[in-house]
HTML snippet that shows the backbone in 3Dmol.js (N, CA, C, O; Angstrom):
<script src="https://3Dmol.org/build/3Dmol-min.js"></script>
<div id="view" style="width:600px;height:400px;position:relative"></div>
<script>
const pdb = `
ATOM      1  N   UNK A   1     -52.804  70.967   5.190  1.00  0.00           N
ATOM      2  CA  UNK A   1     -53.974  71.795   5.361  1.00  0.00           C
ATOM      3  C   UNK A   1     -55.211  70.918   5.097  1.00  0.00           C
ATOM      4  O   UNK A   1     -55.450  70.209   4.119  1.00  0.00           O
ATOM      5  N   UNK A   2     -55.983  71.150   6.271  1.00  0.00           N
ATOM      6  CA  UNK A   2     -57.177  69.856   5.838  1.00  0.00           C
ATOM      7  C   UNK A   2     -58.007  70.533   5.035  1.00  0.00           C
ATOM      8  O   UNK A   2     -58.272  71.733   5.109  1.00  0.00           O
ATOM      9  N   UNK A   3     -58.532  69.528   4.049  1.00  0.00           N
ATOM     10  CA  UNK A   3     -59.482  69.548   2.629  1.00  0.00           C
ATOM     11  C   UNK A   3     -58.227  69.924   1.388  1.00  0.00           C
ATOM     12  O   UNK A   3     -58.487  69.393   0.308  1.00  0.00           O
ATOM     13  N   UNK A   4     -57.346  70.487   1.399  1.00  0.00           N
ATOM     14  CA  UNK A   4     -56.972  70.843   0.346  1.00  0.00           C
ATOM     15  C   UNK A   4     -56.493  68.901  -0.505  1.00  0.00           C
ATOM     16  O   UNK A   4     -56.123  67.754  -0.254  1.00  0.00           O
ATOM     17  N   UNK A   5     -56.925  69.918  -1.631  1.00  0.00           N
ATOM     18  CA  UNK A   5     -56.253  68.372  -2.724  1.00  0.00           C
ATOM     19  C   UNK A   5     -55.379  68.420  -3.230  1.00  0.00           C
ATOM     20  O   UNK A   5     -55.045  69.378  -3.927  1.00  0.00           O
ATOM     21  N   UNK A   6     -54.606  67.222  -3.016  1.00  0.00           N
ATOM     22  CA  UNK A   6     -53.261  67.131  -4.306  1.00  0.00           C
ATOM     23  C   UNK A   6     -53.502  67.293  -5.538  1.00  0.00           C
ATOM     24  O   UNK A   6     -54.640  67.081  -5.956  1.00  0.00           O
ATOM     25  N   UNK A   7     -52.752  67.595  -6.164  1.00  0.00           N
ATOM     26  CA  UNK A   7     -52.704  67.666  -7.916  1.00  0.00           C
ATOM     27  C   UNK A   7     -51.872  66.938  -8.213  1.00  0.00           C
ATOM     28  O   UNK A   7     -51.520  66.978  -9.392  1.00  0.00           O
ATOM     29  N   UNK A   8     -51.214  65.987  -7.315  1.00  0.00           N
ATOM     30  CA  UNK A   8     -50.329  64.628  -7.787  1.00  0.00           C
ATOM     31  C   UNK A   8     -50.913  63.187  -8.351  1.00  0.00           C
ATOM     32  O   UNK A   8     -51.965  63.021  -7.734  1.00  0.00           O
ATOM     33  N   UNK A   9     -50.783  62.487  -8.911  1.00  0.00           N
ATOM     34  CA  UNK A   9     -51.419  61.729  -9.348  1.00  0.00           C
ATOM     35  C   UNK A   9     -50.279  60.105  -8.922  1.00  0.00           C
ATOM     36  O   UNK A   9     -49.345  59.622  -9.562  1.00  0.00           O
ATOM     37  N   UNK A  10     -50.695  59.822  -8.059  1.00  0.00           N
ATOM     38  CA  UNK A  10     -49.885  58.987  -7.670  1.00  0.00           C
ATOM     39  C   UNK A  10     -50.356  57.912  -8.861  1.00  0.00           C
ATOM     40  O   UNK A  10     -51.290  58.137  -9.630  1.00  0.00           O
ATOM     41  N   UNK A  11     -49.452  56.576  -8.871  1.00  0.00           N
ATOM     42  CA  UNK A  11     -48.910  55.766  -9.534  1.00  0.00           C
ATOM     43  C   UNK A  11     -48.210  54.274  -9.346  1.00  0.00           C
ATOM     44  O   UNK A  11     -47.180  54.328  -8.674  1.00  0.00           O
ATOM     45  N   UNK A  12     -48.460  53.373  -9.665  1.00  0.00           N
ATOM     46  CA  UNK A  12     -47.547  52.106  -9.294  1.00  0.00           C
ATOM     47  C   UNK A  12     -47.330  51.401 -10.403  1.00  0.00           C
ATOM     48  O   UNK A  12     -48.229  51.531 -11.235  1.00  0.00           O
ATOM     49  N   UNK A  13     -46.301  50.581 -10.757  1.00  0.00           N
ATOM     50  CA  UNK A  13     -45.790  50.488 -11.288  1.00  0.00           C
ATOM     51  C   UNK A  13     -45.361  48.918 -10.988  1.00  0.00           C
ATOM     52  O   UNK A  13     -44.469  48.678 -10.174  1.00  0.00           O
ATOM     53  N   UNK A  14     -46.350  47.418 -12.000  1.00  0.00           N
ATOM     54  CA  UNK A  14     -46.066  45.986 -11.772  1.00  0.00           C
ATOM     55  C   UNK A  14     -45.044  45.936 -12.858  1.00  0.00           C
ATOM     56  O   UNK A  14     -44.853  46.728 -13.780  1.00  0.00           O
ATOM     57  N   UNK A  15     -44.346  44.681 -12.503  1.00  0.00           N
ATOM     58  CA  UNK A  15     -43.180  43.651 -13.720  1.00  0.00           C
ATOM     59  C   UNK A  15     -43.617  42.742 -13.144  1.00  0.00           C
ATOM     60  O   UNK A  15     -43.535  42.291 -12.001  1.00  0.00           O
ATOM     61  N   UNK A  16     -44.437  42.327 -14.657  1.00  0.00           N
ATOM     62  CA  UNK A  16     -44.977  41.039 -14.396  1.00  0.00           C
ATOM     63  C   UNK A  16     -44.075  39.803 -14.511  1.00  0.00           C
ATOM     64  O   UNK A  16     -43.685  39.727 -15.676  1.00  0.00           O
ATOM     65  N   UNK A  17     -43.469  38.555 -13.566  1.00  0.00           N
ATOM     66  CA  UNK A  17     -42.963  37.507 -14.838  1.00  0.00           C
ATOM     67  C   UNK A  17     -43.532  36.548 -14.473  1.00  0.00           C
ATOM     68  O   UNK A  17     -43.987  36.288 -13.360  1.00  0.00           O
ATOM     69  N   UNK A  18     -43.534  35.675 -15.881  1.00  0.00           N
ATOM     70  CA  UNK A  18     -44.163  34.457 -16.803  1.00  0.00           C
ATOM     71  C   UNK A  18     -45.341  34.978 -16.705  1.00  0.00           C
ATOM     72  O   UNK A  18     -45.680  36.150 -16.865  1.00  0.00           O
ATOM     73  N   UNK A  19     -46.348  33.481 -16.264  1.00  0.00           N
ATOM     74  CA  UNK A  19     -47.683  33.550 -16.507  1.00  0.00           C
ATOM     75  C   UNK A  19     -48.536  33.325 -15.508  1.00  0.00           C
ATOM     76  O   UNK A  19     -48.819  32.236 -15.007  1.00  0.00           O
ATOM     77  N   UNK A  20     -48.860  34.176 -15.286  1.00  0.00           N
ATOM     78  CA  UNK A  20     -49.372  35.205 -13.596  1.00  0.00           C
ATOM     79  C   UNK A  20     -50.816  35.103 -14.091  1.00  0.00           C
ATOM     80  O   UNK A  20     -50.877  35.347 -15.296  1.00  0.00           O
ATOM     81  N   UNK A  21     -52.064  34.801 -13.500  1.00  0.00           N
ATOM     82  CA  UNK A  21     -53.422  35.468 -13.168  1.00  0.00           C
ATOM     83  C   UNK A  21     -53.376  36.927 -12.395  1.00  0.00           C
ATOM     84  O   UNK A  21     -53.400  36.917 -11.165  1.00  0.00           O
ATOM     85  N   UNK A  22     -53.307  38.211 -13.123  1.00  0.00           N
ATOM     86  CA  UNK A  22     -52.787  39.606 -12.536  1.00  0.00           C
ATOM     87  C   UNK A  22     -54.412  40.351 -12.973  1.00  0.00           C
ATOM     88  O   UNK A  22     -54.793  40.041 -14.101  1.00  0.00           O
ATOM     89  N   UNK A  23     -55.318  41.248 -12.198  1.00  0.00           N
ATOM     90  CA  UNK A  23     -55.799  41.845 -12.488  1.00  0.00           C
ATOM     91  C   UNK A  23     -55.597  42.992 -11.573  1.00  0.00           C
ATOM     92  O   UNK A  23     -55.540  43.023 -10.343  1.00  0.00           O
ATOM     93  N   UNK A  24     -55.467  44.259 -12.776  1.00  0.00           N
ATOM     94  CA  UNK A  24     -54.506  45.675 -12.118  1.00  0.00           C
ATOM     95  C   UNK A  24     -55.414  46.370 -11.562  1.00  0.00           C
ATOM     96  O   UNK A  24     -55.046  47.091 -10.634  1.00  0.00           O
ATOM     97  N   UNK A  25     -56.970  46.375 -11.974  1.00  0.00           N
ATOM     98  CA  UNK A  25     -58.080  46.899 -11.096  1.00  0.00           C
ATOM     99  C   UNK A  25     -58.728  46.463  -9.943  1.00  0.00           C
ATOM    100  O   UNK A  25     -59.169  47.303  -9.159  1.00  0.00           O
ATOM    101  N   UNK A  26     -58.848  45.299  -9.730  1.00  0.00           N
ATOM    102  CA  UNK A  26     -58.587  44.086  -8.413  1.00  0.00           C
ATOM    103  C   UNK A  26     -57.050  44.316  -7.306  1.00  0.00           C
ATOM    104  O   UNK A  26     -56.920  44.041  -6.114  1.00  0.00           O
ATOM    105  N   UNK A  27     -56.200  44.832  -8.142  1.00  0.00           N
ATOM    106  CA  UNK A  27     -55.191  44.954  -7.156  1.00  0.00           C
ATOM    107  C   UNK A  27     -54.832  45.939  -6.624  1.00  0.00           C
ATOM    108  O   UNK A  27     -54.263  46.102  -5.544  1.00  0.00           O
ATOM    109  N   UNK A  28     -55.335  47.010  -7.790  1.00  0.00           N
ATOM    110  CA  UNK A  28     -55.671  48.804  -7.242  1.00  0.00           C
ATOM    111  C   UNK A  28     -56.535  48.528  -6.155  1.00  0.00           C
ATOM    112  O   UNK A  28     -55.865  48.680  -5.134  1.00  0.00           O
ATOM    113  N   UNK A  29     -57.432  48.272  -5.936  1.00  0.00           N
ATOM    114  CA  UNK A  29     -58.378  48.394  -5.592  1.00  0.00           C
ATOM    115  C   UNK A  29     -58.398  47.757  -3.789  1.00  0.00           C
ATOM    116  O   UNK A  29     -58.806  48.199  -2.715  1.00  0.00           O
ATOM    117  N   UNK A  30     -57.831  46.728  -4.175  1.00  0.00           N
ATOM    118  CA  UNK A  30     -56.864  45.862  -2.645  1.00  0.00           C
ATOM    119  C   UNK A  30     -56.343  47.032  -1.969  1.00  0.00           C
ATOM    120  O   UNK A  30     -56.931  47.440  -0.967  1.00  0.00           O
ATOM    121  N   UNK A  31     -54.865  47.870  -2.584  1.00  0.00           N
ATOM    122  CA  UNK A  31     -53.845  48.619  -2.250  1.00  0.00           C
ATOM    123  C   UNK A  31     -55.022  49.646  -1.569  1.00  0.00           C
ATOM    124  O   UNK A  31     -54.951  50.158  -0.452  1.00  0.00           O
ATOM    125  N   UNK A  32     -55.844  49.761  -2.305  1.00  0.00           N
ATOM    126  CA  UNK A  32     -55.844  51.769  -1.813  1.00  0.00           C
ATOM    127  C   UNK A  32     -56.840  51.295  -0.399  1.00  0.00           C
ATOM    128  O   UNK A  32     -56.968  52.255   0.362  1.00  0.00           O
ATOM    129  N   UNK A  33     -57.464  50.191   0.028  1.00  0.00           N
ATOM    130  CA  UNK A  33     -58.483  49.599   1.331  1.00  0.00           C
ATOM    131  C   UNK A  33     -57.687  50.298   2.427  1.00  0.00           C
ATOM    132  O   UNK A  33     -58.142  51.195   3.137  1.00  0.00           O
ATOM    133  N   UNK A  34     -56.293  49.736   2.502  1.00  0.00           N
ATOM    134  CA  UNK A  34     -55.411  50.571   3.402  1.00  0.00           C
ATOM    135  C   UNK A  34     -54.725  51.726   3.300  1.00  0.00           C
ATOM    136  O   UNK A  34     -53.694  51.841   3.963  1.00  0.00           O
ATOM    137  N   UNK A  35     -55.114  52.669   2.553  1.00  0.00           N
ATOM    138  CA  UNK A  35     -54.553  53.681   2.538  1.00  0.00           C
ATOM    139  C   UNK A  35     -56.169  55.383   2.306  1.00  0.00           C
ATOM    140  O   UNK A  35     -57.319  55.515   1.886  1.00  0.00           O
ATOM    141  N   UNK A  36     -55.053  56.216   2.942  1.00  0.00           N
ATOM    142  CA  UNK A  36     -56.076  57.672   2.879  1.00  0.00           C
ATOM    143  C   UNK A  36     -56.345  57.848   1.551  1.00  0.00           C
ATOM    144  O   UNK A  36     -55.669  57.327   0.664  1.00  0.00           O
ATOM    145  N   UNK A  37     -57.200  58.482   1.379  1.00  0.00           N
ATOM    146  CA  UNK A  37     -57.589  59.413   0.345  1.00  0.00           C
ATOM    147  C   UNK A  37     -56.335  59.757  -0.334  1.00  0.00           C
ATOM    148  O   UNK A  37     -56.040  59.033  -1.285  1.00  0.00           O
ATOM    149  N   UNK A  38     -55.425  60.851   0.004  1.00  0.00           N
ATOM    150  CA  UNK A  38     -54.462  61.501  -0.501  1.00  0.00           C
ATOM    151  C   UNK A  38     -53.170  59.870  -1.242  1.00  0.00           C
ATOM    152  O   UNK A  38     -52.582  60.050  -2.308  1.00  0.00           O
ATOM    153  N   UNK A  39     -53.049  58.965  -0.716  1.00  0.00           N
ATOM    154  CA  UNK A  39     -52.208  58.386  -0.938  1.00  0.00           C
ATOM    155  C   UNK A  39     -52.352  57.162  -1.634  1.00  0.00           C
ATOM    156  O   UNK A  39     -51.461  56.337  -1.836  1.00  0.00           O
ATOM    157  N   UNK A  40     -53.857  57.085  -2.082  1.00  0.00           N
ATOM    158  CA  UNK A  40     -54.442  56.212  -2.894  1.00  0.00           C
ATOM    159  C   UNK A  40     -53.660  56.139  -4.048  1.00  0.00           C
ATOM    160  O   UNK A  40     -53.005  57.087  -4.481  1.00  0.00           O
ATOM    161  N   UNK A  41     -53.720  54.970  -4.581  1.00  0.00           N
ATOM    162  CA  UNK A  41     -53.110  54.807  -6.389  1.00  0.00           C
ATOM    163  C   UNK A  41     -54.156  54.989  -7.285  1.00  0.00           C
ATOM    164  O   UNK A  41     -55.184  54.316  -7.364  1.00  0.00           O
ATOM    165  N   UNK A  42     -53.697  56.309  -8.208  1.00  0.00           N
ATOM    166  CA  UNK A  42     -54.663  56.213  -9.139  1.00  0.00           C
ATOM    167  C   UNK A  42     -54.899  55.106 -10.706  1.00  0.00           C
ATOM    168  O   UNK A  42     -55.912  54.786 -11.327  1.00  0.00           O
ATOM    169  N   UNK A  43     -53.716  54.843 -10.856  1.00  0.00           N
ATOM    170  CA  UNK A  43     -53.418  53.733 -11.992  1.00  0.00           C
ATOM    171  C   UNK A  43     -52.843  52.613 -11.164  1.00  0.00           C
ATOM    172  O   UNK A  43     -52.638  52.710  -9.954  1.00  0.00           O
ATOM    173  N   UNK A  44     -52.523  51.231 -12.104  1.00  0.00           N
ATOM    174  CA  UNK A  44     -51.512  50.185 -11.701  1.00  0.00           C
ATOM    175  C   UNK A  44     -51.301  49.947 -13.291  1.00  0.00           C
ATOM    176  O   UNK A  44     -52.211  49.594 -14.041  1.00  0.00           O
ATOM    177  N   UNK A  45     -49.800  50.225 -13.740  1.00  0.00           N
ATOM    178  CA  UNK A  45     -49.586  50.002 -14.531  1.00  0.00           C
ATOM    179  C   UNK A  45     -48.612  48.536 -14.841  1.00  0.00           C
ATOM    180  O   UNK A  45     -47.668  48.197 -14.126  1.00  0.00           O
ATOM    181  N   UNK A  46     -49.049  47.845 -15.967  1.00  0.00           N
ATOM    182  CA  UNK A  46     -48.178  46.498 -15.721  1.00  0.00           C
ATOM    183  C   UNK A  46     -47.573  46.542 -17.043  1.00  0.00           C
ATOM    184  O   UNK A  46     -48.073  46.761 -18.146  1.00  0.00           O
ATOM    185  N   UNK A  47     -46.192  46.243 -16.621  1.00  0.00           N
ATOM    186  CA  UNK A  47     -45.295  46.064 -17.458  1.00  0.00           C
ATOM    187  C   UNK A  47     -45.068  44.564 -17.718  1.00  0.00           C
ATOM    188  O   UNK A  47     -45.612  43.665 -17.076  1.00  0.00           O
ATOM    189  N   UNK A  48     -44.040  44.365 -18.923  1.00  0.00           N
ATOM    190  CA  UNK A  48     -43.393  43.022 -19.059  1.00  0.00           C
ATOM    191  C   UNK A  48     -42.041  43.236 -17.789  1.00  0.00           C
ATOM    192  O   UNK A  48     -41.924  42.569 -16.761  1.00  0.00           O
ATOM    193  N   UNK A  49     -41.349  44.098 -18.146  1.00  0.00           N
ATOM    194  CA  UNK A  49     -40.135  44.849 -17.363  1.00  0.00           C
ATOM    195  C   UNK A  49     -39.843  46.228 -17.447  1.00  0.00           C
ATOM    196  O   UNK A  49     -39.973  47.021 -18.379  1.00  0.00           O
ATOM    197  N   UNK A  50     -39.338  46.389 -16.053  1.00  0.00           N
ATOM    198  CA  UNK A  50     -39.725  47.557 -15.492  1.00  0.00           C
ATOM    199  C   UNK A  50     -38.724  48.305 -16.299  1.00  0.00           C
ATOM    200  O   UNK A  50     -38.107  47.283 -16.599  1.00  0.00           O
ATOM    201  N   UNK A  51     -37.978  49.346 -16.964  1.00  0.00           N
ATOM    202  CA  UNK A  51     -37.020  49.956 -17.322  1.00  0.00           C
ATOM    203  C   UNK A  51     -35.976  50.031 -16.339  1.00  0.00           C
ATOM    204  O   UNK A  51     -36.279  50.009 -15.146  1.00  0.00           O
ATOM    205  N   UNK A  52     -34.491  50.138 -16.799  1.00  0.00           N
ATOM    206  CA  UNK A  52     -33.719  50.282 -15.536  1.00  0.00           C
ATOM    207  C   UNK A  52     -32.533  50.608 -16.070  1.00  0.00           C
ATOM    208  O   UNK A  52     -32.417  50.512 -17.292  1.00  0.00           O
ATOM    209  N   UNK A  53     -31.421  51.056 -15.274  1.00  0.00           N
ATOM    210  CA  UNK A  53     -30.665  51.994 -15.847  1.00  0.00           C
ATOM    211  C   UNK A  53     -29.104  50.958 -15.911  1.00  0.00           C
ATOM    212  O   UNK A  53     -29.084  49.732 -15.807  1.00  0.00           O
ATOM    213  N   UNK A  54     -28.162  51.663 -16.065  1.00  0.00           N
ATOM    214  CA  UNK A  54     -26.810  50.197 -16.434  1.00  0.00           C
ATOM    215  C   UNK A  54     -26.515  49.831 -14.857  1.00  0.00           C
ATOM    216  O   UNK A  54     -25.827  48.825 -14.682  1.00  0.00           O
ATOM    217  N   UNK A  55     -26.939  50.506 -13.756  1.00  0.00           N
ATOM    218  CA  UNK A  55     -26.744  49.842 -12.515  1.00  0.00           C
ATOM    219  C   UNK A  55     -27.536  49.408 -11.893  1.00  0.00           C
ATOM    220  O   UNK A  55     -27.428  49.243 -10.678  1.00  0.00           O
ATOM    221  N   UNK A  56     -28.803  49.035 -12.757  1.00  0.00           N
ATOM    222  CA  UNK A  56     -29.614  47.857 -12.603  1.00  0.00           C
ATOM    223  C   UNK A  56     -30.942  48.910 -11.672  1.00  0.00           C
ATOM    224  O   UNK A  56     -31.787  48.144 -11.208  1.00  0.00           O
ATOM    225  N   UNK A  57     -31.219  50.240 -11.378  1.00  0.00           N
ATOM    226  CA  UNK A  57     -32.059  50.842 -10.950  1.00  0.00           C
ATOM    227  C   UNK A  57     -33.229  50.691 -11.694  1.00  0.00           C
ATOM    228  O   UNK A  57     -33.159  50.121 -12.783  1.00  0.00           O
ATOM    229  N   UNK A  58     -34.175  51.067 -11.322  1.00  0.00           N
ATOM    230  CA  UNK A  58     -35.513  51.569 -12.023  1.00  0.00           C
ATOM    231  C   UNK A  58     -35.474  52.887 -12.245  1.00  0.00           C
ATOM    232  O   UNK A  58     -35.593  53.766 -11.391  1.00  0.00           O
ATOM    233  N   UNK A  59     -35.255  53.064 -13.743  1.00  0.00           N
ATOM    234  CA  UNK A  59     -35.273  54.297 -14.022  1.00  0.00           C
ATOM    235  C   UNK A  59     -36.830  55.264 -14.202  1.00  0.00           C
ATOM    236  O   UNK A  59     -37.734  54.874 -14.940  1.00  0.00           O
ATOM    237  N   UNK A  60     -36.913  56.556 -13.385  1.00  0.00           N
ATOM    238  CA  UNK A  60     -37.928  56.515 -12.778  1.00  0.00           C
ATOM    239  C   UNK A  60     -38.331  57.701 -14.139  1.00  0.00           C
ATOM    240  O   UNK A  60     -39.512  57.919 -14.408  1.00  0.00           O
ATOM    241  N   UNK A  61     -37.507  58.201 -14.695  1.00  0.00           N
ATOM    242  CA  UNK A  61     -37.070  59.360 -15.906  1.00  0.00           C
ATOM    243  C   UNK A  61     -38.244  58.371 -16.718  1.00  0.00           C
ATOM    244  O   UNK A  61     -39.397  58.739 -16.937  1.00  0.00           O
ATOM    245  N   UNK A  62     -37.834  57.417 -16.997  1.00  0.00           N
ATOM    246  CA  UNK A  62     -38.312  56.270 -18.581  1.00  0.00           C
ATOM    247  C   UNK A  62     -40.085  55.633 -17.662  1.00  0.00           C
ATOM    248  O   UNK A  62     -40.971  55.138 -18.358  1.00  0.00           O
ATOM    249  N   UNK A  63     -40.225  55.765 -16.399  1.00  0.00           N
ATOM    250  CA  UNK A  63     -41.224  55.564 -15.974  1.00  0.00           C
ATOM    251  C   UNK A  63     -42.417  56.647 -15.978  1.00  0.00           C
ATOM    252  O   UNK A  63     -43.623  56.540 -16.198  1.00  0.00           O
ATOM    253  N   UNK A  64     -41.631  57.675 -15.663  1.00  0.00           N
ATOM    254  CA  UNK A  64     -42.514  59.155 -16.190  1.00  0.00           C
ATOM    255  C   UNK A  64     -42.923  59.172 -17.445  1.00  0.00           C
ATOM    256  O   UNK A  64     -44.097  59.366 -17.760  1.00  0.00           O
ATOM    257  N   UNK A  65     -41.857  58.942 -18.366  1.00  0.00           N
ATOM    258  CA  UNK A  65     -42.355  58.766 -19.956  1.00  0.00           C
ATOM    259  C   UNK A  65     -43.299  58.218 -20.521  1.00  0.00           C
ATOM    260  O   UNK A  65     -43.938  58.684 -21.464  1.00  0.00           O
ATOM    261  N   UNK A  66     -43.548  56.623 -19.700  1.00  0.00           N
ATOM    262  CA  UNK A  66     -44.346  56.040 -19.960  1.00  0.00           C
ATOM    263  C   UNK A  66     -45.735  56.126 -19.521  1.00  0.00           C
ATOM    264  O   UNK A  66     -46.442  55.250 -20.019  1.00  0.00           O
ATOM    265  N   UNK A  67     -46.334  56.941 -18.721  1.00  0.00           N
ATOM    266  CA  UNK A  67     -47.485  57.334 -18.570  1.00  0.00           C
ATOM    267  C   UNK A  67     -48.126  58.076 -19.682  1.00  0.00           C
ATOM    268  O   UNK A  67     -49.306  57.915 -19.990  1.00  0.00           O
ATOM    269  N   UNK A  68     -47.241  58.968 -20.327  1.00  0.00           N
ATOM    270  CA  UNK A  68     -48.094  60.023 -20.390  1.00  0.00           C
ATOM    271  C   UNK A  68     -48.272  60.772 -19.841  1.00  0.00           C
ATOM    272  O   UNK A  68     -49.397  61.101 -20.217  1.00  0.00           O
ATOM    273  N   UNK A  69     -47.883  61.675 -18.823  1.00  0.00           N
ATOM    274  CA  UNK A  69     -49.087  62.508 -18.117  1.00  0.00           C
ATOM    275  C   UNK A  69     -47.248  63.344 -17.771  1.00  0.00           C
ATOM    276  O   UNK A  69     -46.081  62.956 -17.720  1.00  0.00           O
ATOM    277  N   UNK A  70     -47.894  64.436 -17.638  1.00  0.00           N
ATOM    278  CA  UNK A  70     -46.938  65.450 -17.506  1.00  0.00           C
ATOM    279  C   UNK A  70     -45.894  65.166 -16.310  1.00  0.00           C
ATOM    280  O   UNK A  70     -46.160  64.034 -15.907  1.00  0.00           O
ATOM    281  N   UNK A  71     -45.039  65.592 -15.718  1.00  0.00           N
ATOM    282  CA  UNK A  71     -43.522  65.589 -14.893  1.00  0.00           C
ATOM    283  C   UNK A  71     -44.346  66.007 -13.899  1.00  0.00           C
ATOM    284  O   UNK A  71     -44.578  65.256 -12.952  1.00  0.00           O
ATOM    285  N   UNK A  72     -44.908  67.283 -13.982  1.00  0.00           N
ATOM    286  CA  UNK A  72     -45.576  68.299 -12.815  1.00  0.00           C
ATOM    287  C   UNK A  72     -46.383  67.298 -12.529  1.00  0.00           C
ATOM    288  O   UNK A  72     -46.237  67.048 -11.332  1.00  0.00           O
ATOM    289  N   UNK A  73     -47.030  66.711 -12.931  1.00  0.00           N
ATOM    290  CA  UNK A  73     -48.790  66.075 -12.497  1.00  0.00           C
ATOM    291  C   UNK A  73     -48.279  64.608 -11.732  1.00  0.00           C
ATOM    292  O   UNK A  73     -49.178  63.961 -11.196  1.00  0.00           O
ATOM    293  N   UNK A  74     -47.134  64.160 -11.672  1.00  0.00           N
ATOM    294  CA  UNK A  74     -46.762  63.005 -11.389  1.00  0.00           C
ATOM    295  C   UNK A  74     -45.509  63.033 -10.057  1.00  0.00           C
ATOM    296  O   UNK A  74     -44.983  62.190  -9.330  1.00  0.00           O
ATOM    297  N   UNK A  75     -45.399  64.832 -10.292  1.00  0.00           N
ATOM    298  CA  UNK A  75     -44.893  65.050  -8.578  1.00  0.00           C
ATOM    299  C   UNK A  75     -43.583  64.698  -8.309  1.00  0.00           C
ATOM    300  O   UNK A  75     -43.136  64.809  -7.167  1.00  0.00           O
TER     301      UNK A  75
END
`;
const viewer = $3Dmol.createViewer("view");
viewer.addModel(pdb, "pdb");
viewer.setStyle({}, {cartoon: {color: "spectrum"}});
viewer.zoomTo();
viewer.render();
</script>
């Protein structure tokens, strides 16, 4: 429906390794040039390592956790 807004709060999620020159607002900021409104990233969060489960997934449960921000709001 055009104009309506999400109440999702999209999200990304770096693993950084070693010793990287990384800036997460410089790289937000890259990402969202190509993308709409709706599908923009609102954070870039950087990790050391990403959480992951015993079959080596990204556990997305322990990634929710780590925001902060509610289950609902993260969609």
């Amino acid at each position: 429906m055009p104009g309506k807004q999400s109440s999702k709060v999209l999200l990304a999620f770096v693993e950084i390794w070693g010793p990287v020159d990384f800036n997460a607002e410089d790289t937000r900021a890259w990402v969202n040039t190509g993308l709409d409104r709706p599908g923009q990233a609102h954070r870039i969060n950087v990790m050391d390592r990403l959480p992951r489960d015993t079959g080596g997934e990204v556990s997305k449960a322990e990634l929710r956790a780590h925001t902060g921000l509610s289950t609902a709001a993260l969609g």
